[in-house]
PyMOL Python script that loads the backbone (N, CA, C, O; Angstrom):
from pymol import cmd

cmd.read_pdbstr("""\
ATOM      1  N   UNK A   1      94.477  77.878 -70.108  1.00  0.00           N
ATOM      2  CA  UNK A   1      94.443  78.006 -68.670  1.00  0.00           C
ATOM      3  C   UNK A   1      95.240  79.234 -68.224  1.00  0.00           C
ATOM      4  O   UNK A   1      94.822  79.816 -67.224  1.00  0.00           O
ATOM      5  N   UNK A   2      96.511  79.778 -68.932  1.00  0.00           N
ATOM      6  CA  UNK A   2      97.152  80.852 -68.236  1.00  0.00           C
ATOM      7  C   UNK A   2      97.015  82.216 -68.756  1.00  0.00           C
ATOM      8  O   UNK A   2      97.746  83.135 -68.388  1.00  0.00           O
ATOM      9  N   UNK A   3      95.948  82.357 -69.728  1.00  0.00           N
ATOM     10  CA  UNK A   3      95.387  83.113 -69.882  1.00  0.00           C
ATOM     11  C   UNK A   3      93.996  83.761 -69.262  1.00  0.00           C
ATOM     12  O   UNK A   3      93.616  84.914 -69.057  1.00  0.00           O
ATOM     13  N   UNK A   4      93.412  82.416 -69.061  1.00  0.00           N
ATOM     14  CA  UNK A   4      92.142  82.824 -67.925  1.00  0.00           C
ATOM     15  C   UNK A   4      92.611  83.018 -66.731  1.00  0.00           C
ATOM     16  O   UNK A   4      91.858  83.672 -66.009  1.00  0.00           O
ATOM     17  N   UNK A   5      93.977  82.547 -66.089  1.00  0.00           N
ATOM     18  CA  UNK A   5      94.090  82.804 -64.710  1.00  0.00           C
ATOM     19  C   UNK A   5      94.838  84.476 -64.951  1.00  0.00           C
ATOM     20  O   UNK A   5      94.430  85.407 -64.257  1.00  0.00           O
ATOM     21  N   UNK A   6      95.524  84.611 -65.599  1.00  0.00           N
ATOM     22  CA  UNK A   6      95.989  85.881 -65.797  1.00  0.00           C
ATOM     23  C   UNK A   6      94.870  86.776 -65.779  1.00  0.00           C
ATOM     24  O   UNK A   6      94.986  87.688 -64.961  1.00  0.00           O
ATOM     25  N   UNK A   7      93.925  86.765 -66.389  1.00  0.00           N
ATOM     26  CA  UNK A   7      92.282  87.160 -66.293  1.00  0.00           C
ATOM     27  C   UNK A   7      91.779  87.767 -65.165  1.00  0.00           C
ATOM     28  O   UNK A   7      91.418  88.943 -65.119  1.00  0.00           O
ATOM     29  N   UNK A   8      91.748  86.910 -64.172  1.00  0.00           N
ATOM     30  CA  UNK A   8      91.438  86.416 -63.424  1.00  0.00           C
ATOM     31  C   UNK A   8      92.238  87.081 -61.940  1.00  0.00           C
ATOM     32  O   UNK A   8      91.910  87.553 -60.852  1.00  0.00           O
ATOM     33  N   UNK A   9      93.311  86.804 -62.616  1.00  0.00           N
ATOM     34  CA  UNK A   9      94.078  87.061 -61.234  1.00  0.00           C
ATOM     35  C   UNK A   9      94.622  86.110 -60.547  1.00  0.00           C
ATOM     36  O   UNK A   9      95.129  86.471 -59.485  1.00  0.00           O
ATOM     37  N   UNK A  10      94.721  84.273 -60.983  1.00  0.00           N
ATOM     38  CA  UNK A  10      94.673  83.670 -59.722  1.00  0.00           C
ATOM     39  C   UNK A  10      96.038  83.119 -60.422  1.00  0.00           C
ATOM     40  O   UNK A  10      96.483  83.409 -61.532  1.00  0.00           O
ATOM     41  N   UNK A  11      96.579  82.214 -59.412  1.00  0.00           N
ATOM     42  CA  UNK A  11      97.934  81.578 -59.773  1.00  0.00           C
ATOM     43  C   UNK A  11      97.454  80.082 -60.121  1.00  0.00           C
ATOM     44  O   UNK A  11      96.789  79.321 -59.418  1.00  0.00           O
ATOM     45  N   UNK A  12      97.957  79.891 -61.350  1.00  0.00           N
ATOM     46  CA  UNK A  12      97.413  78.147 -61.800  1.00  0.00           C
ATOM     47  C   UNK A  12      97.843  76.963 -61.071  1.00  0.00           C
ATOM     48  O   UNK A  12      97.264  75.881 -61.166  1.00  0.00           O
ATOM     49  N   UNK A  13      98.991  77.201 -60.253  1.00  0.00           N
ATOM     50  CA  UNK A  13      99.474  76.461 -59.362  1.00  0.00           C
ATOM     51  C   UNK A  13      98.184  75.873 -58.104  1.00  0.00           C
ATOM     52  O   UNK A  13      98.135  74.786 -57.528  1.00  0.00           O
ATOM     53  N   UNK A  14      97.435  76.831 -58.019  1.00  0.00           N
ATOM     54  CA  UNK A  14      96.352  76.604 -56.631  1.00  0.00           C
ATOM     55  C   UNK A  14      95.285  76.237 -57.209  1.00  0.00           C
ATOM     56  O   UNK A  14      94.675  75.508 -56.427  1.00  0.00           O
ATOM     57  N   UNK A  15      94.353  76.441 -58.833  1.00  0.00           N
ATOM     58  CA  UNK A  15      93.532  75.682 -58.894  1.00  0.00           C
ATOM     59  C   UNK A  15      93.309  74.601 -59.721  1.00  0.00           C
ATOM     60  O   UNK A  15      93.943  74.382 -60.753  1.00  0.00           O
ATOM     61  N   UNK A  16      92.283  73.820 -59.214  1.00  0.00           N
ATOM     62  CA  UNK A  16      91.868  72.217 -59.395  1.00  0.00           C
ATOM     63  C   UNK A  16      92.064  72.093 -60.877  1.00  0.00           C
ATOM     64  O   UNK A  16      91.614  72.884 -61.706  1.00  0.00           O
ATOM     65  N   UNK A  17      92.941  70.781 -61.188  1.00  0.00           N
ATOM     66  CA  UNK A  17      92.991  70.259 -62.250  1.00  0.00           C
ATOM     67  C   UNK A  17      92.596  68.770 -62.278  1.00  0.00           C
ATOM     68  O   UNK A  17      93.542  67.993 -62.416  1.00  0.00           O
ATOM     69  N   UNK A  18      91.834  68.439 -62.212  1.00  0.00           N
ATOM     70  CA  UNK A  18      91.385  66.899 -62.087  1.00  0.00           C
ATOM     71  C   UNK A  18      91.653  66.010 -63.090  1.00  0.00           C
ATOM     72  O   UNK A  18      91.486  66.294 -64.275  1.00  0.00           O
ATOM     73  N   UNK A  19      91.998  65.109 -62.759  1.00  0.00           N
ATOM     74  CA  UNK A  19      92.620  64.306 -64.312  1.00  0.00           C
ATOM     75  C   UNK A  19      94.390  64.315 -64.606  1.00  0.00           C
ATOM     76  O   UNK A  19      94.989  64.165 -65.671  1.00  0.00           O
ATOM     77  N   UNK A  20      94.929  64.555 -63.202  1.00  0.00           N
ATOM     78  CA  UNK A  20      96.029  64.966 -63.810  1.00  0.00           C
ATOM     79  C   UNK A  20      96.838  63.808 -62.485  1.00  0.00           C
ATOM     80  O   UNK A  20      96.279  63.910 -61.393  1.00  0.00           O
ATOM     81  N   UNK A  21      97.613  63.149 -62.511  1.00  0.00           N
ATOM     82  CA  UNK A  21      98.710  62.456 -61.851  1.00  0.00           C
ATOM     83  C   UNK A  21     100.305  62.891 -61.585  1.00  0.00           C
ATOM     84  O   UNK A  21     101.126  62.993 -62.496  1.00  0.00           O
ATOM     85  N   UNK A  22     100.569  63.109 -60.286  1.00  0.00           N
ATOM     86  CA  UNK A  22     101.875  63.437 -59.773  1.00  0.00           C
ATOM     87  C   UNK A  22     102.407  62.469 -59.017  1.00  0.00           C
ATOM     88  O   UNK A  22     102.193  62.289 -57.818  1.00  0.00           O
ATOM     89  N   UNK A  23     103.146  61.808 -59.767  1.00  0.00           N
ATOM     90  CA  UNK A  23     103.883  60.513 -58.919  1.00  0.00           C
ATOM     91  C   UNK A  23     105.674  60.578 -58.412  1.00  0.00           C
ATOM     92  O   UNK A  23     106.613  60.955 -59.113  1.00  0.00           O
ATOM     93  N   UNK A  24     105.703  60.262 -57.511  1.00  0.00           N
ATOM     94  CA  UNK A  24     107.139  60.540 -56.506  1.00  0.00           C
ATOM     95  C   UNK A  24     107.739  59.255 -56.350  1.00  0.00           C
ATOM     96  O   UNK A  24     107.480  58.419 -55.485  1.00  0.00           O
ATOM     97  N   UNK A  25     108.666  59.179 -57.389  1.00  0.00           N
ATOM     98  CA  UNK A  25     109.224  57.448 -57.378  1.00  0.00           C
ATOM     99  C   UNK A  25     110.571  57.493 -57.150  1.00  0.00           C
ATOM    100  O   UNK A  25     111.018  58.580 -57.518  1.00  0.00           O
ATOM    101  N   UNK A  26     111.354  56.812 -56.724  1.00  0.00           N
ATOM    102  CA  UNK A  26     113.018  57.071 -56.509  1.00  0.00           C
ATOM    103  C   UNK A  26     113.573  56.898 -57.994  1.00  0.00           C
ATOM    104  O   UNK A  26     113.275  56.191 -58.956  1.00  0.00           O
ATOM    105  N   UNK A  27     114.272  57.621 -57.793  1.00  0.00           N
ATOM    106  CA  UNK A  27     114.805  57.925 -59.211  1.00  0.00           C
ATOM    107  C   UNK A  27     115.949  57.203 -60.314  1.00  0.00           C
ATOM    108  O   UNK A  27     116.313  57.575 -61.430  1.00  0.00           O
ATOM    109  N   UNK A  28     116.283  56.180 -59.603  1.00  0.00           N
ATOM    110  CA  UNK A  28     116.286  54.740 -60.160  1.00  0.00           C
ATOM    111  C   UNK A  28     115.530  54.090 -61.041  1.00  0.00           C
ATOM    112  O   UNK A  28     115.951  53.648 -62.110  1.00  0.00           O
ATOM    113  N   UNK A  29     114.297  53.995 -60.602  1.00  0.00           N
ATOM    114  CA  UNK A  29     112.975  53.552 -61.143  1.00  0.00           C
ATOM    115  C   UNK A  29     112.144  54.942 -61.893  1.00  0.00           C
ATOM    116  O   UNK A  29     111.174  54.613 -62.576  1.00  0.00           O
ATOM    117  N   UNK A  30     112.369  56.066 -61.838  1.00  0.00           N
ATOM    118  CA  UNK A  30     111.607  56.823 -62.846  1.00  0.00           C
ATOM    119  C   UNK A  30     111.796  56.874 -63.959  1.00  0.00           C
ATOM    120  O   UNK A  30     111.034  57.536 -64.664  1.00  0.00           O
ATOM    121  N   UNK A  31     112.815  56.233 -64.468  1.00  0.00           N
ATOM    122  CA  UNK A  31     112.664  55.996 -66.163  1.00  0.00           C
ATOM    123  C   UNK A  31     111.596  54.791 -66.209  1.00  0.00           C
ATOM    124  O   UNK A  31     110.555  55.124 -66.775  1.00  0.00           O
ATOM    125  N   UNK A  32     111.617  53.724 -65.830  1.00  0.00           N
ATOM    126  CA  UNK A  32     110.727  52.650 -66.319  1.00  0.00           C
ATOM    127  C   UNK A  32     109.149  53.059 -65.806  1.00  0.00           C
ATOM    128  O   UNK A  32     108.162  52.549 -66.336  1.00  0.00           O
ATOM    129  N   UNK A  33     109.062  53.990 -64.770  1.00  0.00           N
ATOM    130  CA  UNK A  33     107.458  54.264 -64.753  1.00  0.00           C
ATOM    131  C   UNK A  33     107.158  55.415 -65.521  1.00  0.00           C
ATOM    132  O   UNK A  33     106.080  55.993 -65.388  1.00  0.00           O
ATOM    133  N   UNK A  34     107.875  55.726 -66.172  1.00  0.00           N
ATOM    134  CA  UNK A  34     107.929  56.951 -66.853  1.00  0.00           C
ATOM    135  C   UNK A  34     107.480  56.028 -68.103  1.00  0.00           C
ATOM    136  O   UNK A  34     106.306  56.168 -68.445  1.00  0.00           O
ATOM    137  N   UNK A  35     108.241  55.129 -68.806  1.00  0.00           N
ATOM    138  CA  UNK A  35     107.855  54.122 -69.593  1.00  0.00           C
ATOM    139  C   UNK A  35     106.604  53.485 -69.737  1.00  0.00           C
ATOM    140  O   UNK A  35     106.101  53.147 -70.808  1.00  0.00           O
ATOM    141  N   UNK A  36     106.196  53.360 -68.778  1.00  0.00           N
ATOM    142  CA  UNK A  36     105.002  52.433 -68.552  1.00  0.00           C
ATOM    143  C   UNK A  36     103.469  53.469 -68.428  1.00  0.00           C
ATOM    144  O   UNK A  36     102.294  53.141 -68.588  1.00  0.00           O
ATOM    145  N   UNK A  37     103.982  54.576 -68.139  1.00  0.00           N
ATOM    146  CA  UNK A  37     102.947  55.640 -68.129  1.00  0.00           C
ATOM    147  C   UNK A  37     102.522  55.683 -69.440  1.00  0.00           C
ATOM    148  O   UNK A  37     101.349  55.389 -69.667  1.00  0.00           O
ATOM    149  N   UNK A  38     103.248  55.992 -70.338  1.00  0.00           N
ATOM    150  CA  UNK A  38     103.510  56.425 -71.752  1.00  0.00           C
ATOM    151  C   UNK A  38     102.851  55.892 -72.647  1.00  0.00           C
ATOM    152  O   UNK A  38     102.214  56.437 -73.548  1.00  0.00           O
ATOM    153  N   UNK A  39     103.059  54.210 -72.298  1.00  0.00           N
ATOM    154  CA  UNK A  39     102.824  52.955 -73.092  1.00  0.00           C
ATOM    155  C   UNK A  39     101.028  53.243 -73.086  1.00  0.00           C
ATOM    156  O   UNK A  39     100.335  53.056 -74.086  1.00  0.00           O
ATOM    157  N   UNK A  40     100.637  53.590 -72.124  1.00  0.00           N
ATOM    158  CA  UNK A  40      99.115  54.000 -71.851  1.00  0.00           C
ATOM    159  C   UNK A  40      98.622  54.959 -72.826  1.00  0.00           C
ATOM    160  O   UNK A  40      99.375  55.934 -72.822  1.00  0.00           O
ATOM    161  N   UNK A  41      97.766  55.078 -73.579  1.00  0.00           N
ATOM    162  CA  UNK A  41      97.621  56.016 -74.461  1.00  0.00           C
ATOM    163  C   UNK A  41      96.879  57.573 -74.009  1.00  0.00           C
ATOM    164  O   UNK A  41      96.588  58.489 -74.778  1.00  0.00           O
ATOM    165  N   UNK A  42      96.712  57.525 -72.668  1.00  0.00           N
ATOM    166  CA  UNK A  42      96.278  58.860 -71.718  1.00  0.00           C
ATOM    167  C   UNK A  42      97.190  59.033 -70.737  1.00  0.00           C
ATOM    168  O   UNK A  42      96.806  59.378 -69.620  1.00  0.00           O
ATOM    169  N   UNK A  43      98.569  58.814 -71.014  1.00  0.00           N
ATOM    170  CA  UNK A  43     100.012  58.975 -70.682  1.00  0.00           C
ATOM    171  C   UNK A  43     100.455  59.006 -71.566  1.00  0.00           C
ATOM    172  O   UNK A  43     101.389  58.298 -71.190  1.00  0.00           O
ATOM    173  N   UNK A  44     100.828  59.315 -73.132  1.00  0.00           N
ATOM    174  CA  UNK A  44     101.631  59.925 -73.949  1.00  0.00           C
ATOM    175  C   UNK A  44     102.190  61.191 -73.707  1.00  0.00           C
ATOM    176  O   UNK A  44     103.385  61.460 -73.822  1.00  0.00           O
ATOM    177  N   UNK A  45     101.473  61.809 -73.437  1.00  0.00           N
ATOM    178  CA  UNK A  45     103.039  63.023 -72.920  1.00  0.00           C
ATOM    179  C   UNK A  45     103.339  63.189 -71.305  1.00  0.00           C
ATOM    180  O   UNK A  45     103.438  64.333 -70.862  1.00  0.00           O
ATOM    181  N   UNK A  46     103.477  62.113 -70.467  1.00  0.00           N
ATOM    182  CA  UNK A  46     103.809  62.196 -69.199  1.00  0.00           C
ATOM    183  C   UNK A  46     105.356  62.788 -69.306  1.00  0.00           C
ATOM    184  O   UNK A  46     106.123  62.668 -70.262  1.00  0.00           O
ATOM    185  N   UNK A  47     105.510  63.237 -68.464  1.00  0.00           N
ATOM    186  CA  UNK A  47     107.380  63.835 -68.389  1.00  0.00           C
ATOM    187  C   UNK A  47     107.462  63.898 -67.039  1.00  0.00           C
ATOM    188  O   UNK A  47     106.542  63.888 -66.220  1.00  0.00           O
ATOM    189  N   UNK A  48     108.881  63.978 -66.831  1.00  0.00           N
ATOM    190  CA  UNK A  48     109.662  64.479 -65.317  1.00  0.00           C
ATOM    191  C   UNK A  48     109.585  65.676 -65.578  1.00  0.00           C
ATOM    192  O   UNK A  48     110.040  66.343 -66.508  1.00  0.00           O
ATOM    193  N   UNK A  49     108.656  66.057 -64.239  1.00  0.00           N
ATOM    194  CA  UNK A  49     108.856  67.705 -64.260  1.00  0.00           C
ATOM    195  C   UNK A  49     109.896  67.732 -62.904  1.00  0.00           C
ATOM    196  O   UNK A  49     110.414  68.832 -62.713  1.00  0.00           O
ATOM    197  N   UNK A  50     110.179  66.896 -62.158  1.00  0.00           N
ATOM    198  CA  UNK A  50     111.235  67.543 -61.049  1.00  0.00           C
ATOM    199  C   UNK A  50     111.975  66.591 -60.342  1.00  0.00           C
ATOM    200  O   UNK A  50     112.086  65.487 -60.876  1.00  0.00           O
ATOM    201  N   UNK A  51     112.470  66.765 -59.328  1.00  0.00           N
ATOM    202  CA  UNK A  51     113.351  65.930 -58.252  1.00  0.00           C
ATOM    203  C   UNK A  51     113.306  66.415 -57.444  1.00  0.00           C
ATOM    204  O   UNK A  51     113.098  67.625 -57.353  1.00  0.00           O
ATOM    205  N   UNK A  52     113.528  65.466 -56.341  1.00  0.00           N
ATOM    206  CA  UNK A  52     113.448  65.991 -54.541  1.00  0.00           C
ATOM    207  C   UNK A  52     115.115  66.061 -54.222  1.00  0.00           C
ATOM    208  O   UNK A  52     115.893  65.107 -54.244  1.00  0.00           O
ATOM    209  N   UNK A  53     115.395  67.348 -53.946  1.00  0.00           N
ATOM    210  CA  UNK A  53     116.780  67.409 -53.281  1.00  0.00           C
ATOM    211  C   UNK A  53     116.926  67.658 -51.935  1.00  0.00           C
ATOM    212  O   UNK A  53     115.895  67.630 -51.264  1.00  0.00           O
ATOM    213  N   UNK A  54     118.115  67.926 -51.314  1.00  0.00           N
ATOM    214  CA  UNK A  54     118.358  68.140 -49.954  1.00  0.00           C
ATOM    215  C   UNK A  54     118.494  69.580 -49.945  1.00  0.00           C
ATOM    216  O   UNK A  54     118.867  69.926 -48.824  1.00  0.00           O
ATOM    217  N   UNK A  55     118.333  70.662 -50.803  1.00  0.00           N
ATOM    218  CA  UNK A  55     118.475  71.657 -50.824  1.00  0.00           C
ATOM    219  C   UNK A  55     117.800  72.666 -50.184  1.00  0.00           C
ATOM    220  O   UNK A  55     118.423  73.612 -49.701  1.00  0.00           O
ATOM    221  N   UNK A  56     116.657  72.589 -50.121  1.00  0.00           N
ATOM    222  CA  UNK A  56     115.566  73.202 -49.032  1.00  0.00           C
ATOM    223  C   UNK A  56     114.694  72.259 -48.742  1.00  0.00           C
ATOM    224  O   UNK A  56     113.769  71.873 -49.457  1.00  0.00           O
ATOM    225  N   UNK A  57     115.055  71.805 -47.458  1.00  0.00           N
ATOM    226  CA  UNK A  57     114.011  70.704 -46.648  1.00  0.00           C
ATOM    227  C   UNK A  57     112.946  71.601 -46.264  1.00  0.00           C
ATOM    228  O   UNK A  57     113.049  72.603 -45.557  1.00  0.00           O
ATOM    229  N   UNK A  58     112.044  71.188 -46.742  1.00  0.00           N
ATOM    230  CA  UNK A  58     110.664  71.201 -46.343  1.00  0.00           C
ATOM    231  C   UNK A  58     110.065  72.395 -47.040  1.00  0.00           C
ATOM    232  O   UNK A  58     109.327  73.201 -46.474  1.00  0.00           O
ATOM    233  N   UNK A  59     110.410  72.454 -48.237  1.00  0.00           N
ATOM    234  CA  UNK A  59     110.053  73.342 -49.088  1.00  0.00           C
ATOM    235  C   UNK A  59     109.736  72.678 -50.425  1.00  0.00           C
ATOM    236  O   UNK A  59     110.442  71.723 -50.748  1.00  0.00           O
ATOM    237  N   UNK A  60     108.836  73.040 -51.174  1.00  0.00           N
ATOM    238  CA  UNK A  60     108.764  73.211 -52.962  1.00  0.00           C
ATOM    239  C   UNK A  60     109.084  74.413 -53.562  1.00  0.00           C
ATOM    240  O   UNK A  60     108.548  75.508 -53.392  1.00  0.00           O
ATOM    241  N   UNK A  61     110.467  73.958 -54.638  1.00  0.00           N
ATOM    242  CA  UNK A  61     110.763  75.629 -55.065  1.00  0.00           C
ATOM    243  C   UNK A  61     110.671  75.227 -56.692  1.00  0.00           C
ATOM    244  O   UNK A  61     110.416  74.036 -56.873  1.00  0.00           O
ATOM    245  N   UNK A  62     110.846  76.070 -57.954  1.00  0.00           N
ATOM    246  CA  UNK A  62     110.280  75.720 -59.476  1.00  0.00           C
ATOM    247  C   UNK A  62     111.090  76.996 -59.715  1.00  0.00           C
ATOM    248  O   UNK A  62     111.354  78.011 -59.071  1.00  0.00           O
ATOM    249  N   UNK A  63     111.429  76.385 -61.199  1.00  0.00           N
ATOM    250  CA  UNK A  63     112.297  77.218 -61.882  1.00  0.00           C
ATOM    251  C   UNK A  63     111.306  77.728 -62.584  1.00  0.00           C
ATOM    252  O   UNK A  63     110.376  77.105 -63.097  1.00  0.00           O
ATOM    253  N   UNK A  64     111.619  79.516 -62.617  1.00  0.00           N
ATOM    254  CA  UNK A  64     110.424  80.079 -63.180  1.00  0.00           C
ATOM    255  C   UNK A  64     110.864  80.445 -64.785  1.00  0.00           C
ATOM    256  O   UNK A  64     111.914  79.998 -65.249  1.00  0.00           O
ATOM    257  N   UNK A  65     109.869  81.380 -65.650  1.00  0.00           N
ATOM    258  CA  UNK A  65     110.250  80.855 -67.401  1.00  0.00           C
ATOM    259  C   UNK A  65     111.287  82.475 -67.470  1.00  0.00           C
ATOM    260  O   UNK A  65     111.949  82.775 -68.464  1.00  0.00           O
ATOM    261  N   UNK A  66     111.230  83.134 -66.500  1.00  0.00           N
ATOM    262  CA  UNK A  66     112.920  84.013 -66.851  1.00  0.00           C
ATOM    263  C   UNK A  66     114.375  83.445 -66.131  1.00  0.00           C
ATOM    264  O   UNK A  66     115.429  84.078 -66.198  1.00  0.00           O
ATOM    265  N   UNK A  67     114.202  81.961 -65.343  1.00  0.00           N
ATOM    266  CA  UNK A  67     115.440  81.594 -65.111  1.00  0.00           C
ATOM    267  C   UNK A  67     115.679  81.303 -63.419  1.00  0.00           C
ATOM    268  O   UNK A  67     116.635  80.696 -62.936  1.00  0.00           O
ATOM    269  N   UNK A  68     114.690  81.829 -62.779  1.00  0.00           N
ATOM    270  CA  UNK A  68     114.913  82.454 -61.264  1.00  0.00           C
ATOM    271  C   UNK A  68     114.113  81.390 -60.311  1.00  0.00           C
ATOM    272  O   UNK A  68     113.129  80.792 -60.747  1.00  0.00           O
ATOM    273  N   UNK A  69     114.591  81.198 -59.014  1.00  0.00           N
ATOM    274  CA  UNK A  69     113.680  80.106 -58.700  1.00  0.00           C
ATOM    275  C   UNK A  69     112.563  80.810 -57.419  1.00  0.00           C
ATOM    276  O   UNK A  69     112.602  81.911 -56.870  1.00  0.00           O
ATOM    277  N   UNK A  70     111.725  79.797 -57.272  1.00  0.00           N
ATOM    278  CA  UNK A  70     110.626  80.427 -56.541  1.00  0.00           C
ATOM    279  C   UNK A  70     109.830  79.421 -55.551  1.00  0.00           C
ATOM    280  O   UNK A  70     109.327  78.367 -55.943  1.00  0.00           O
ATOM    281  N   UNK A  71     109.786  79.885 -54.227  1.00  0.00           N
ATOM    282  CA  UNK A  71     109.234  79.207 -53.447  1.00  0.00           C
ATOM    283  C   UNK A  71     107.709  78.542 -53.331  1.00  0.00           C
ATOM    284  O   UNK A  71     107.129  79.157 -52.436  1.00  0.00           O
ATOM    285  N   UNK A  72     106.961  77.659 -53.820  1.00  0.00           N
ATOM    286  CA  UNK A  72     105.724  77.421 -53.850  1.00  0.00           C
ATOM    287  C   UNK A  72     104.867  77.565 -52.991  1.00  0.00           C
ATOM    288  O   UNK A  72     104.236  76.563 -52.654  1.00  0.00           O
ATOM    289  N   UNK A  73     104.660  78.474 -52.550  1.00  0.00           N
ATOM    290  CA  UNK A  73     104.316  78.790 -50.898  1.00  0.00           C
ATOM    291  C   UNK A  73     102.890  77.423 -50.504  1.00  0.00           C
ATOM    292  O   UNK A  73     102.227  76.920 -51.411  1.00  0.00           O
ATOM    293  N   UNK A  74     102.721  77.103 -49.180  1.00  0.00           N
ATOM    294  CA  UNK A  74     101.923  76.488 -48.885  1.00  0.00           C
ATOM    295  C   UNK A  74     100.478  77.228 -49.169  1.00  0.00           C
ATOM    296  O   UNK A  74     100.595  78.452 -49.120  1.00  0.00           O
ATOM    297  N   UNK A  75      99.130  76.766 -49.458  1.00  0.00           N
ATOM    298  CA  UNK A  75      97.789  77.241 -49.904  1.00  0.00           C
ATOM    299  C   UNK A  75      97.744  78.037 -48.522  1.00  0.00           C
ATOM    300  O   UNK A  75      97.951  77.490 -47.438  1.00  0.00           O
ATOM    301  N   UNK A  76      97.499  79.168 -48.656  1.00  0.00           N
ATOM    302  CA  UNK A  76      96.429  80.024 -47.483  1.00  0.00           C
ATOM    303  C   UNK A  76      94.920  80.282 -47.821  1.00  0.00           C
ATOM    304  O   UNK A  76      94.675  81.050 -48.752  1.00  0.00           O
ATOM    305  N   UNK A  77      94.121  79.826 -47.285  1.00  0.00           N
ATOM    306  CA  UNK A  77      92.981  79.899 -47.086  1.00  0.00           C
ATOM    307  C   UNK A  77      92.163  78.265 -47.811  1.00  0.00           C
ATOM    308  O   UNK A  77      92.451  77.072 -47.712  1.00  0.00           O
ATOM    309  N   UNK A  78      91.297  78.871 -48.374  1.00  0.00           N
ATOM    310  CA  UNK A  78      90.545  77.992 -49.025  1.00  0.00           C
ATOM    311  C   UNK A  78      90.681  77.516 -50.424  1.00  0.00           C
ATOM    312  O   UNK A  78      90.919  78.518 -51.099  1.00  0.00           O
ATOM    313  N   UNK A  79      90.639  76.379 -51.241  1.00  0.00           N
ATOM    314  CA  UNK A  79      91.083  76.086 -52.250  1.00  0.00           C
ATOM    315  C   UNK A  79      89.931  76.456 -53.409  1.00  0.00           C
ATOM    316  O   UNK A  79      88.847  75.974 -53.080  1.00  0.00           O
ATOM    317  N   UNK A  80      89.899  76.897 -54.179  1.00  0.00           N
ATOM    318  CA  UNK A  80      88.764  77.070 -55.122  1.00  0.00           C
ATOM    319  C   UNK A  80      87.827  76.120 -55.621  1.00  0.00           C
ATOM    320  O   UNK A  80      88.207  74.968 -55.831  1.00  0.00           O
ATOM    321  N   UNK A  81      86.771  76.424 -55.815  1.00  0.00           N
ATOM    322  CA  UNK A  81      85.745  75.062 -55.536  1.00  0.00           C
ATOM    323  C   UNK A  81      86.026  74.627 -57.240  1.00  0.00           C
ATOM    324  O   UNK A  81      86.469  75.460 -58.031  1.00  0.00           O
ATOM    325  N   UNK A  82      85.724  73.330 -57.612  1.00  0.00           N
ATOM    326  CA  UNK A  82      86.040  72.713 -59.253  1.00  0.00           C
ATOM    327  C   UNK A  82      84.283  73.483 -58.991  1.00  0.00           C
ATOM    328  O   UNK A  82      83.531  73.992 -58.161  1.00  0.00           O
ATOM    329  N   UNK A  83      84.493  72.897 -60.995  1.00  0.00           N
ATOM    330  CA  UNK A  83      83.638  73.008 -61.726  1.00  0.00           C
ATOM    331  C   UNK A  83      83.661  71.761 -62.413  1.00  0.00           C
ATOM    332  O   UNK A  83      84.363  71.505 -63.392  1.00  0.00           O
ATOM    333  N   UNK A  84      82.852  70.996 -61.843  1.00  0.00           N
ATOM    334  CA  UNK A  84      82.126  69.667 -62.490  1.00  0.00           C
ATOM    335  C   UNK A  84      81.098  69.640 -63.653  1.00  0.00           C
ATOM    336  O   UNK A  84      80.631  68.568 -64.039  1.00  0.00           O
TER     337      UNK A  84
END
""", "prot")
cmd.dss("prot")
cmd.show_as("cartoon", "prot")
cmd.util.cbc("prot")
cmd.orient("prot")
């Protein structure tokens, strides 16, 4: 995938991945649904990719792979159509 979007030009963040689950659980309870995902055999590699802080309200920001963080900007325009 980040070779065709590099290709391409587009950021993998904006297009359609179907098949894929992002769940927002209090973090108390994300070890045991983290557990229970797993136990599923099309949840074996589920992971925590993040946490919601008070740090920038009303933002999504991601640690990028040289260290630096980055604002996920909201979609402008239109979303790319899947391929079914």
């Amino acid at each position: 995938m980040k070779g065709a979007c590099e290709i391409l030009g587009l950021d993998p963040l904006y297009v359609a991945n179907e098949g894929k689950l992002l769940a927002i659980v209090p973090a108390e309870t994300a070890g045991a649904v983290l557990a229970a995902i797993r136990a599923h055999p099309l949840g074996n590699e589920a992971a925590i990719i993040g946490e919601v802080t008070e740090d920038h309200p009303g933002f999504v920001t991601m640690k990028t792979r040289v260290g630096g963080t980055r604002v996920v900007d909201m979609l402008s325009g239109e979303q790319l159509p899947r391929i079914c």
